[in-house]
MIKE-119639 format. One line per 10 residues: number of its first residue (from 1); their letters; for each residue x, y, z of N, C-alpha, C. Coordinates in steps of 0.02 Angstrom, whole numbers, always signed. Example, Ala and Ser with C-alpha at 12.3 -4.5 7.8 and 13.67 -1.06 7.14 Angstrom:
2
1	as	+660/-284/+390/+615/-225/+390/+660/-165/+390 ~ +642/-112/+354/+684/-53/+357/+645/+2/+394
//
This chain:
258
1	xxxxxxxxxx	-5868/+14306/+4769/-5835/+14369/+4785/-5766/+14369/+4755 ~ -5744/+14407/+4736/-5679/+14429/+4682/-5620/+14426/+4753 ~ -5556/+14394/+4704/-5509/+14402/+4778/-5470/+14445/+4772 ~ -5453/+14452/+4844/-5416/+14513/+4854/-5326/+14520/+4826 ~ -5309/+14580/+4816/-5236/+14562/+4785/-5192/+14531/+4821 ~ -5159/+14510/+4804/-5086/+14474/+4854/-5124/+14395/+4856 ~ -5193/+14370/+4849/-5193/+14311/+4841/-5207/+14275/+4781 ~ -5179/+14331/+4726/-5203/+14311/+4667/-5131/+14312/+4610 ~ -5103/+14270/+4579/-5051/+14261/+4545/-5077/+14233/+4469 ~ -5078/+14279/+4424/-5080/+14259/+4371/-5050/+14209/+4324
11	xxxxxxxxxx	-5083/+14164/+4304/-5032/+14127/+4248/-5005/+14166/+4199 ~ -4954/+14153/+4158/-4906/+14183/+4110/-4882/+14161/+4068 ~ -4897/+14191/+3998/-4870/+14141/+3920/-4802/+14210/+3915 ~ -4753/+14163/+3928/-4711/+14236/+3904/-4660/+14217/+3828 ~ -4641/+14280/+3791/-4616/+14268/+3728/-4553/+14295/+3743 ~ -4507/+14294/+3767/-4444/+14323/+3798/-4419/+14338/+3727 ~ -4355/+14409/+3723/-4343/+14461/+3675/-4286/+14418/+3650 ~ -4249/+14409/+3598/-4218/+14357/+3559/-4134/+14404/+3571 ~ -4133/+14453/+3607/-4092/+14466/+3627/-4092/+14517/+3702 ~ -4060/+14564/+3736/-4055/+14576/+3773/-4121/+14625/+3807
21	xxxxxxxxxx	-4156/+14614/+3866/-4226/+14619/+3898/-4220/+14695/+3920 ~ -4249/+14737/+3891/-4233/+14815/+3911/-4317/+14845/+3894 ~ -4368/+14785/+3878/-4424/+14813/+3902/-4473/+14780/+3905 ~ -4535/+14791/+3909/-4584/+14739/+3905/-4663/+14749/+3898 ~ -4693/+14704/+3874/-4787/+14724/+3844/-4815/+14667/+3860 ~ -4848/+14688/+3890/-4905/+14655/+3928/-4976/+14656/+3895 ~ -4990/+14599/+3862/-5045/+14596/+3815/-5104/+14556/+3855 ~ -5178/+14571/+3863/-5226/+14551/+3866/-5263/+14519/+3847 ~ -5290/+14471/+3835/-5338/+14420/+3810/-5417/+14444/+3825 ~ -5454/+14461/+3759/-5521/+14451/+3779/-5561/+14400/+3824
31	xxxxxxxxxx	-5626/+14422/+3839/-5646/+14379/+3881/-5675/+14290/+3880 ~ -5672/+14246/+3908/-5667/+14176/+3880/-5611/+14134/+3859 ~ -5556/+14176/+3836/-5472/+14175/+3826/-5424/+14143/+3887 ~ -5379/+14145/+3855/-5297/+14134/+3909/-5237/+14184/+3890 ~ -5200/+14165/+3899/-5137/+14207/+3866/-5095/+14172/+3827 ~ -5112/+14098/+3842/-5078/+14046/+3791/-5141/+14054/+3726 ~ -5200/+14070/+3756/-5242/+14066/+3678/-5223/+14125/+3623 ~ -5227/+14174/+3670/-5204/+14227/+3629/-5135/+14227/+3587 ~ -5102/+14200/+3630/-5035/+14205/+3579/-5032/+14144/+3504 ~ -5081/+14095/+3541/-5080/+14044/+3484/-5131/+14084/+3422
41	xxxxxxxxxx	-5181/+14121/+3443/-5205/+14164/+3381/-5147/+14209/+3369 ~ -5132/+14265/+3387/-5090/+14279/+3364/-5035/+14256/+3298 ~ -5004/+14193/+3334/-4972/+14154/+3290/-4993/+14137/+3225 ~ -5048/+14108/+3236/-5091/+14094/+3181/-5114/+14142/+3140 ~ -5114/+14223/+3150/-5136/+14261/+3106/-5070/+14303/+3057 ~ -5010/+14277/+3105/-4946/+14310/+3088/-4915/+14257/+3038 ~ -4906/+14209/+3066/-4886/+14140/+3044/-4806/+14143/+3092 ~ -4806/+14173/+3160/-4753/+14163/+3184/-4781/+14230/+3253 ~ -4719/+14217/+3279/-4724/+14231/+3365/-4739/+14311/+3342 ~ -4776/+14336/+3405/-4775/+14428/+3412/-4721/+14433/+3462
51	xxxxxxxxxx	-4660/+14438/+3412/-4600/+14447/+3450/-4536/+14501/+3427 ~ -4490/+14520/+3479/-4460/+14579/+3470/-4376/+14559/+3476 ~ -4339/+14601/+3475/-4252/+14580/+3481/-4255/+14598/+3557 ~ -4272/+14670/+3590/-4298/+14683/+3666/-4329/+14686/+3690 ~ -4395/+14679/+3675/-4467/+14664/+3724/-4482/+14586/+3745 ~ -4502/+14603/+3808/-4530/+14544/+3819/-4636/+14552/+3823 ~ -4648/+14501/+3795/-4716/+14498/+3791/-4715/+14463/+3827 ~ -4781/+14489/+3868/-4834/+14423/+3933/-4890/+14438/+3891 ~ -4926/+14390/+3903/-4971/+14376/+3897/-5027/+14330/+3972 ~ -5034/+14385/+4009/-5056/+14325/+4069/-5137/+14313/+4066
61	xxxxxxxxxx	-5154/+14267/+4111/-5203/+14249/+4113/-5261/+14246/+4146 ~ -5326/+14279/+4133/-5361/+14322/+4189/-5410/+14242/+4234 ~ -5413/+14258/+4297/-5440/+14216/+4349/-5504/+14191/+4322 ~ -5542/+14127/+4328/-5578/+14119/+4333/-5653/+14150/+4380 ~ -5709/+14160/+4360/-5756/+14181/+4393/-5818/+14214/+4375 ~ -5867/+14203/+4401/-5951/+14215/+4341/-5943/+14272/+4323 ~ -5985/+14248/+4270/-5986/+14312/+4207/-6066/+14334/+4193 ~ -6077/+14396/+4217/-6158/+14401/+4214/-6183/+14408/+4137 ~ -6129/+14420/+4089/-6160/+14397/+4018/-6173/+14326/+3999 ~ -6132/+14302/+4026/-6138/+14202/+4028/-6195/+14187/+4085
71	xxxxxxxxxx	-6253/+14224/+4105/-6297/+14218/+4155/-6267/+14189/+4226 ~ -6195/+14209/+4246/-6177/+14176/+4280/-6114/+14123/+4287 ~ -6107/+14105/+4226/-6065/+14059/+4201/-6001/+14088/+4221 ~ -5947/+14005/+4244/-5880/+14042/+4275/-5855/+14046/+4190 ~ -5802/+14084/+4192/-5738/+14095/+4139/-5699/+14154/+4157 ~ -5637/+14139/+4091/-5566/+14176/+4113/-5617/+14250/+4102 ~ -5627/+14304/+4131/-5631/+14367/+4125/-5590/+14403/+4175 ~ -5565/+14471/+4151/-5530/+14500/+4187/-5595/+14552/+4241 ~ -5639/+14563/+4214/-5690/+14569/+4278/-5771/+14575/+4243 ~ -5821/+14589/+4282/-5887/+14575/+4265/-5908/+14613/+4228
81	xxxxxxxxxx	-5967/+14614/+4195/-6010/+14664/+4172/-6073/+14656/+4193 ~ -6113/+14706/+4202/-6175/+14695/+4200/-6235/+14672/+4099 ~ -6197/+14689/+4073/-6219/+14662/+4001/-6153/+14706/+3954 ~ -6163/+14671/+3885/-6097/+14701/+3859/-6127/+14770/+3802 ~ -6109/+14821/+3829/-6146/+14895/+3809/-6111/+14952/+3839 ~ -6109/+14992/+3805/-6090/+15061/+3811/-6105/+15099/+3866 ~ -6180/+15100/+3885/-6232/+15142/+3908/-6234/+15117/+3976 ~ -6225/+15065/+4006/-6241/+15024/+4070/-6170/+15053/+4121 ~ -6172/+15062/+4201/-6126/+15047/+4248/-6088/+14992/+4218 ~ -6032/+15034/+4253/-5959/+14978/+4252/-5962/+14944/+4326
91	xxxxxxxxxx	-5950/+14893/+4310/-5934/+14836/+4382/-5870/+14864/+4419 ~ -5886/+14907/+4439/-5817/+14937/+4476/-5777/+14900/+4515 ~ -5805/+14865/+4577/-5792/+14805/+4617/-5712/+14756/+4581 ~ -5745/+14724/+4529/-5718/+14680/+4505/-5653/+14714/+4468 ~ -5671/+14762/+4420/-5631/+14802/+4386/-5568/+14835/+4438 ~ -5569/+14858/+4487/-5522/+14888/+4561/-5474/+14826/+4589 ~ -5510/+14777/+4599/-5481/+14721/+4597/-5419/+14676/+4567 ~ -5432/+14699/+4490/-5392/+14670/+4449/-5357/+14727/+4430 ~ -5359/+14782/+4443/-5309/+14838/+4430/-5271/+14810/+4496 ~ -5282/+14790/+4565/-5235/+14773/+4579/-5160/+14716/+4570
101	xxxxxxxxxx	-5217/+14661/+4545/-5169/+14602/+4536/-5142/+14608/+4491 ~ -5156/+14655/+4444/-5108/+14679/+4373/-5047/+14719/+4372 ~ -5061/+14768/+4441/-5005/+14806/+4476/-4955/+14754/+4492 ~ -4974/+14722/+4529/-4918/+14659/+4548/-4884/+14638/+4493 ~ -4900/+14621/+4422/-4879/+14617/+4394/-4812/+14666/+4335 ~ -4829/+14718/+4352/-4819/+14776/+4340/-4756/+14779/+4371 ~ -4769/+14785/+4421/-4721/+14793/+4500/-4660/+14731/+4479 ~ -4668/+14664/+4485/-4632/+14623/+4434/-4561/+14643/+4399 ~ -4585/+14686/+4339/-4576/+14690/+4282/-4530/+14739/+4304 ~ -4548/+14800/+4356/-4502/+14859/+4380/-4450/+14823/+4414
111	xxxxxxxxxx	-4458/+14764/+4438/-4419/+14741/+4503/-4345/+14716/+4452 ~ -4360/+14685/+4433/-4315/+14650/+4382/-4291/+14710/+4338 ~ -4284/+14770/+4346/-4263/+14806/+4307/-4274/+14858/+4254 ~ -4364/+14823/+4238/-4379/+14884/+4180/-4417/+14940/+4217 ~ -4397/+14984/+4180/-4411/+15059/+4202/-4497/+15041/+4181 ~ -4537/+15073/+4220/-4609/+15100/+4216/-4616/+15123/+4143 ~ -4589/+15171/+4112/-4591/+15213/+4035/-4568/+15160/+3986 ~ -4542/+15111/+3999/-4519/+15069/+3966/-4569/+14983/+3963 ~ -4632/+15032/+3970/-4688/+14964/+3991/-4757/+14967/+3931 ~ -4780/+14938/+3898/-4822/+14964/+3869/-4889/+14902/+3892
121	xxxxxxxxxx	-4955/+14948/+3890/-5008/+14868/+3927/-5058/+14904/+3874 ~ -5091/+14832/+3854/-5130/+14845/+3792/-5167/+14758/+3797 ~ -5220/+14778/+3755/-5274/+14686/+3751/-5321/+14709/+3714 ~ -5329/+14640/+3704/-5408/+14623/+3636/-5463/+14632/+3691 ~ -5510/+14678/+3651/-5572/+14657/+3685/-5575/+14699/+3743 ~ -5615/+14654/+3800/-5586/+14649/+3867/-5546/+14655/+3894 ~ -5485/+14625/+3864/-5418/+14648/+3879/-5404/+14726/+3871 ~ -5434/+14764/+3815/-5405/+14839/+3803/-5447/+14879/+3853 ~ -5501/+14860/+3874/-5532/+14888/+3892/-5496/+14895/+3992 ~ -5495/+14840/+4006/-5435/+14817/+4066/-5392/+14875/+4053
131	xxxxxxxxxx	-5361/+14878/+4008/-5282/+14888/+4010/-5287/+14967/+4003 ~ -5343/+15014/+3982/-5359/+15082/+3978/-5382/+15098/+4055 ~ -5417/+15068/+4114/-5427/+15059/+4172/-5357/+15054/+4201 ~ -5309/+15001/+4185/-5252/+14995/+4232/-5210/+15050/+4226 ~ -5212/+15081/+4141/-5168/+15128/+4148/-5174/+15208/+4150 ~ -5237/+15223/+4122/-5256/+15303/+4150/-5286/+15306/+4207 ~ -5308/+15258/+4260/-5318/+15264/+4341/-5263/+15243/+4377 ~ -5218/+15214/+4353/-5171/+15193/+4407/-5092/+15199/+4390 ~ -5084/+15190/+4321/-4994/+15188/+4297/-5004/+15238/+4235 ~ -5018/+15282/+4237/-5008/+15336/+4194/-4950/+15355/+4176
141	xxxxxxxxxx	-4887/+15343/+4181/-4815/+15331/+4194/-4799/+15272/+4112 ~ -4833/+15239/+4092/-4807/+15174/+4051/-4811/+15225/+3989 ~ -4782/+15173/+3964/-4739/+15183/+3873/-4802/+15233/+3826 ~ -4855/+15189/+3858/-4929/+15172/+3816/-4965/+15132/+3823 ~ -5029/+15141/+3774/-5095/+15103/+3783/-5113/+15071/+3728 ~ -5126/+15022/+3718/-5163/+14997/+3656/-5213/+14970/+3671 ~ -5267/+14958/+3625/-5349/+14949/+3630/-5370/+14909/+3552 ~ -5395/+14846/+3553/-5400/+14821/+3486/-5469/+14787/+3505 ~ -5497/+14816/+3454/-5589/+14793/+3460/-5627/+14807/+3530 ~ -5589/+14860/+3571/-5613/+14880/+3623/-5649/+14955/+3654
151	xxxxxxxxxx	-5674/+14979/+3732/-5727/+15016/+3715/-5724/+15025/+3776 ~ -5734/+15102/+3803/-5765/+15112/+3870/-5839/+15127/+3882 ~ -5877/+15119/+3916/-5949/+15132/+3944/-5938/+15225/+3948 ~ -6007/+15235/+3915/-6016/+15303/+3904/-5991/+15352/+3961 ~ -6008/+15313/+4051/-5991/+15378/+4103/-5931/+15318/+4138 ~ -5866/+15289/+4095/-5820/+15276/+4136/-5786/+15300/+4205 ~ -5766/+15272/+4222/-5716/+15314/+4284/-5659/+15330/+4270 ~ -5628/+15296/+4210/-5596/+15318/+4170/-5576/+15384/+4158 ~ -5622/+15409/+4115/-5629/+15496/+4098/-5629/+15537/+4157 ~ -5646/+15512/+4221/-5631/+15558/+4276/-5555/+15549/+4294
161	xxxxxxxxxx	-5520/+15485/+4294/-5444/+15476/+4311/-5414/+15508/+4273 ~ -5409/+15508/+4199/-5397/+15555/+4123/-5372/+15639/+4169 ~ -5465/+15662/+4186/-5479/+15696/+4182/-5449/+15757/+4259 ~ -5429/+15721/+4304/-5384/+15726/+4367/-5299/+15747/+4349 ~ -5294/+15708/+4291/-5203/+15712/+4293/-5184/+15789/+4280 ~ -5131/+15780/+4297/-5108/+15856/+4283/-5022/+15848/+4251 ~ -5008/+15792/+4222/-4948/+15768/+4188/-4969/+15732/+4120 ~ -4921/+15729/+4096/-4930/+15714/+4009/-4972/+15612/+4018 ~ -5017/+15619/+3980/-5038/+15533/+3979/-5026/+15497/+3934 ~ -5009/+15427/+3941/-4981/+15408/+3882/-5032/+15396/+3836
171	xxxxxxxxxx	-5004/+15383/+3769/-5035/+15385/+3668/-5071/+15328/+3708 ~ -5131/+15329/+3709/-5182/+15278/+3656/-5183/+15253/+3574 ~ -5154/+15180/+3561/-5185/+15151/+3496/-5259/+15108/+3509 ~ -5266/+15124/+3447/-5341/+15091/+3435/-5343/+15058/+3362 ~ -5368/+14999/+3347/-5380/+14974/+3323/-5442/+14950/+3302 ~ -5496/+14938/+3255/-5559/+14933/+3246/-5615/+14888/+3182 ~ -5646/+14826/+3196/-5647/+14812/+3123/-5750/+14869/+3137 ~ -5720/+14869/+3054/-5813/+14900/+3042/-5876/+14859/+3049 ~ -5851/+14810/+3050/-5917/+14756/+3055/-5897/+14715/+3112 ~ -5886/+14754/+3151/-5898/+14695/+3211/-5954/+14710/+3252
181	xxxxxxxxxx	-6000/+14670/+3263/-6065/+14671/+3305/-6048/+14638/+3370 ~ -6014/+14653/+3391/-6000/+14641/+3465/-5987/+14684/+3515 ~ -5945/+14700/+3468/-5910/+14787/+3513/-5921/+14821/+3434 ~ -5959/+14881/+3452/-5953/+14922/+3387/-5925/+14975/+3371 ~ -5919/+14957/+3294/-5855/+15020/+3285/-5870/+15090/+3321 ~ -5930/+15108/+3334/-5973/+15182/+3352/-5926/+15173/+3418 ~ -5940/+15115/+3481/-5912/+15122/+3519/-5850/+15160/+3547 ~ -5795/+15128/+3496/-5744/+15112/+3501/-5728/+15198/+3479 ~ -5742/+15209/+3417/-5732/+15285/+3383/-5770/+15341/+3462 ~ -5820/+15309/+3496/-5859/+15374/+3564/-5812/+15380/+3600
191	xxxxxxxxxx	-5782/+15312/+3624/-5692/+15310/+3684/-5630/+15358/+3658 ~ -5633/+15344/+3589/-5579/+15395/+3570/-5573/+15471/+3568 ~ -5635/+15466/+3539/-5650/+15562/+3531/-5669/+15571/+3632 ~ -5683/+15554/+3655/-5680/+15582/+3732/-5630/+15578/+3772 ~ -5581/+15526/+3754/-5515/+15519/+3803/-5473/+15591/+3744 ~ -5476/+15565/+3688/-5451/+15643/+3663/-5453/+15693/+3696 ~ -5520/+15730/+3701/-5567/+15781/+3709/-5528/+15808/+3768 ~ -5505/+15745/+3829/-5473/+15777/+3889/-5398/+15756/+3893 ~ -5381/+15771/+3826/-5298/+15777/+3811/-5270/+15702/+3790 ~ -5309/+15649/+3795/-5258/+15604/+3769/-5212/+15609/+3698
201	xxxxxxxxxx	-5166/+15574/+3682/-5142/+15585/+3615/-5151/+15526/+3586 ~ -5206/+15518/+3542/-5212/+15440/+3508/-5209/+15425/+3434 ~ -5204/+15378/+3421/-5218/+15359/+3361/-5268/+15278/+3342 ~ -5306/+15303/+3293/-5378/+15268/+3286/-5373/+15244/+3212 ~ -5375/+15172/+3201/-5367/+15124/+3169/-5414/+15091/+3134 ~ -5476/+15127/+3073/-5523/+15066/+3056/-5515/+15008/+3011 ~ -5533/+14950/+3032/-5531/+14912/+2956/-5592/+14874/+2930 ~ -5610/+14907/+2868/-5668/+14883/+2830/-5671/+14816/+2818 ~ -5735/+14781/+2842/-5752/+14736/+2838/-5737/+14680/+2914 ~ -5669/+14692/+2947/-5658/+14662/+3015/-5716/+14661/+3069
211	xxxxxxxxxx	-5718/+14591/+3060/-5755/+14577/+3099/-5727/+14570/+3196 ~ -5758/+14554/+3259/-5741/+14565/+3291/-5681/+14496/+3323 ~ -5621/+14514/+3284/-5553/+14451/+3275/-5512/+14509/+3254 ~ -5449/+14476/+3272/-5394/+14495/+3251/-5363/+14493/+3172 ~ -5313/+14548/+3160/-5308/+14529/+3073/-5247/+14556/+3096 ~ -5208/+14535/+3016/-5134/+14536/+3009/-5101/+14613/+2975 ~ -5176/+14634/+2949/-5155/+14705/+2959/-5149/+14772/+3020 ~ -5198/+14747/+3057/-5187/+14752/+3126/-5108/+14753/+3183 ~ -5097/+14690/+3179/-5045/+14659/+3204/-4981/+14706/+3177 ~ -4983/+14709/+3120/-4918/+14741/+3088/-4925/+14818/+3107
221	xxxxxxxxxx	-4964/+14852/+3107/-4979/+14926/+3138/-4961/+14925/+3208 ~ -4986/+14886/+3246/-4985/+14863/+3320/-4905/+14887/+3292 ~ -4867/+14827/+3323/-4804/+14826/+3293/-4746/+14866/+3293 ~ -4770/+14910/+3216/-4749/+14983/+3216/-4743/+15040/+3271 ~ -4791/+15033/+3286/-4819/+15070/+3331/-4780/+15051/+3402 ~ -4769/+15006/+3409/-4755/+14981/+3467/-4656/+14980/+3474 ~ -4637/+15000/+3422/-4575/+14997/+3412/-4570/+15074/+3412 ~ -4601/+15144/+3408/-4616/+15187/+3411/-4594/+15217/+3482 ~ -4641/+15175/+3526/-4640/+15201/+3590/-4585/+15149/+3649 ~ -4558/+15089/+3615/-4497/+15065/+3643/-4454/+15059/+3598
231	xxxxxxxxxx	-4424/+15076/+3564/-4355/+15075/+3531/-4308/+15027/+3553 ~ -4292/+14988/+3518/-4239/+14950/+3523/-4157/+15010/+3555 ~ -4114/+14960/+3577/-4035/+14991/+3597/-4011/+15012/+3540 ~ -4004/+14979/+3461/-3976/+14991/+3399/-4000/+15078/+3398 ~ -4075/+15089/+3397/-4104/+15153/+3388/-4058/+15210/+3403 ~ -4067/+15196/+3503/-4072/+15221/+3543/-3971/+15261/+3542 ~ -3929/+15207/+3516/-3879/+15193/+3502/-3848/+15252/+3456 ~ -3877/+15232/+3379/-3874/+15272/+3352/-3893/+15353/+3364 ~ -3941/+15372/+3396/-3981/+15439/+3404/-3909/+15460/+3449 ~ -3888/+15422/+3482/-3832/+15448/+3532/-3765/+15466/+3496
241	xxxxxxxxxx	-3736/+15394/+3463/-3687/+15413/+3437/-3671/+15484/+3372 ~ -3737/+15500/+3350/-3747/+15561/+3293/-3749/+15628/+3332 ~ -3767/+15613/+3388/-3779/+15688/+3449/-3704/+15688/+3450 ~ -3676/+15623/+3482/-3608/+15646/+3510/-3540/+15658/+3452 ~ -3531/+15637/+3396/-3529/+15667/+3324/-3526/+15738/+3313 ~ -3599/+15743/+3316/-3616/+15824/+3290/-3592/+15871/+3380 ~ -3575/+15855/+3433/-3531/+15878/+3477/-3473/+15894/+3476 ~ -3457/+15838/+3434/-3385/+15814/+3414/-3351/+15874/+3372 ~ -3395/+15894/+3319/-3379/+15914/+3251/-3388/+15974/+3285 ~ -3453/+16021/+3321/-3459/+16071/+3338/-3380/+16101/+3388
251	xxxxxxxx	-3378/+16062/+3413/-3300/+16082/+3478/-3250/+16086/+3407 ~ -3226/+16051/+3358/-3182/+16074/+3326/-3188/+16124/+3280 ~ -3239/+16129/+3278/-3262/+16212/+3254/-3239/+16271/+3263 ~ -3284/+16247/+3337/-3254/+16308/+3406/-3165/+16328/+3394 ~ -3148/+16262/+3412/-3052/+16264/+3408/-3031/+16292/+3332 ~ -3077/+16287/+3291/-3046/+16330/+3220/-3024/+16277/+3181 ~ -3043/+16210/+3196/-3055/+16169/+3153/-3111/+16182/+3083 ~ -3080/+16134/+3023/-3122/+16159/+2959/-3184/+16106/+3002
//
């Protein structure tokens, strides 16, 4: 039986921001993973950390516990499936569960200071698929979503949480290789055009020949993208100091200044 929240504390690979902490991304590990594995792929596909001047990356690590695709078998998954497919029930149970202990984590992250909008939750795999559950049913409020080699089941609960809001939801990224036989690209392209369909704003990522792994063209889009929807202080800085400038210049106008 799956445990209940408050007795469950995730482990944590964290990449702390190389200068001052004003936000943070919370990355997912497919299933069988850690958050130390993931970051060591990562590493290995970058040839250096997935790291920022103000984000902090977690990377935590989902509980042990059987996996009905492993006939049973315990491993790190963030919750069950009944087989890995499009078309089948979602393990709701398990999935409700870990939207809670992820909240906790979440909650964390607010406590210490970062704003909710200033949060972005995204994962490989399993992980994206998690992290589209945690955040259009429960924190619809964050930065954004990212999704890499990942997929919702044709009648999610998902699309009904989507489909309830009545406030703006955050961008979905997606990411996708064409040859991956695990999760398939069809999948991945059905999640997008339907979270669309009921207003999401996304963007959908294929890459020919990617198999179901991470790539470095990937990573660098990620990235982009991800600097998009948290902006560094320099940005944020600038956008201000040119407003207050062109304030500046407008008032001496006014006064009959050239």
């Amino acid at each position: 039986m799956a445990a209940a929240s408050g007795t469950v504390r995730l482990q944590r690979c964290v990449v702390s921001p190389a200068g001052r902490h004003s936000a943070s991304l919370i990355f997912l590990h497919g299933s069988g993973d850690s958050g130390k594995g993931l970051r060591r792929w990562i590493k290995e596909v970058l040839n250096h950390d997935f790291a920022f001047q103000h984000i902090k990356v977690i990377y935590p690590t989902a509980p042990r516990r059987p996996y009905t695709p492993m006939k049973g078998g315990l491993s790190n998954v963030w919750f069950d499936r009944f087989k890995i497919s499009n078309d089948c029930p979602e393990h709701l149970e398990s999935i409700d569960v870990m939207c809670e202990v992820l909240t906790d984590l979440i909650d964390d992250e607010v406590k210490s200071g970062i704003k909710k909008n200033r949060i972005l939750i995204g994962g490989f795999s399993m992980g994206g698929c998690m992290a589209m559950h945690l955040a259009y049913r429960n924190h619809q409020d964050v930065a954004g979503v990212f999704a890499l080699s990942s997929f919702l089941n044709k009648s999610s609960v998902v699309y009904q949480g989507v489909q309830k809001s009545d406030g703006v939801l955050p961008e979905l990224f997606q990411c996708h290789g064409t040859a991956d036989e695990l999760v398939l690209h069809a999948w991945a392209e059905e999640t997008n055009s339907a979270l669309k369909s009921l207003g999401v704003s996304t963007k959908f990522h294929s890459f020919p020949g990617l198999h179901h792994e991470l790539s470095k063209g990937e990573l660098e889009k990620l990235k982009s993208w991800i600097l998009t929807k948290l902006p560094g202080e320099t940005a944020a800085t600038s956008c201000w100091s040119k407003t207050t400038e062109q304030t500046k210049t407008d008032g001496e106008r006014w006064r009959g200044h050239p």
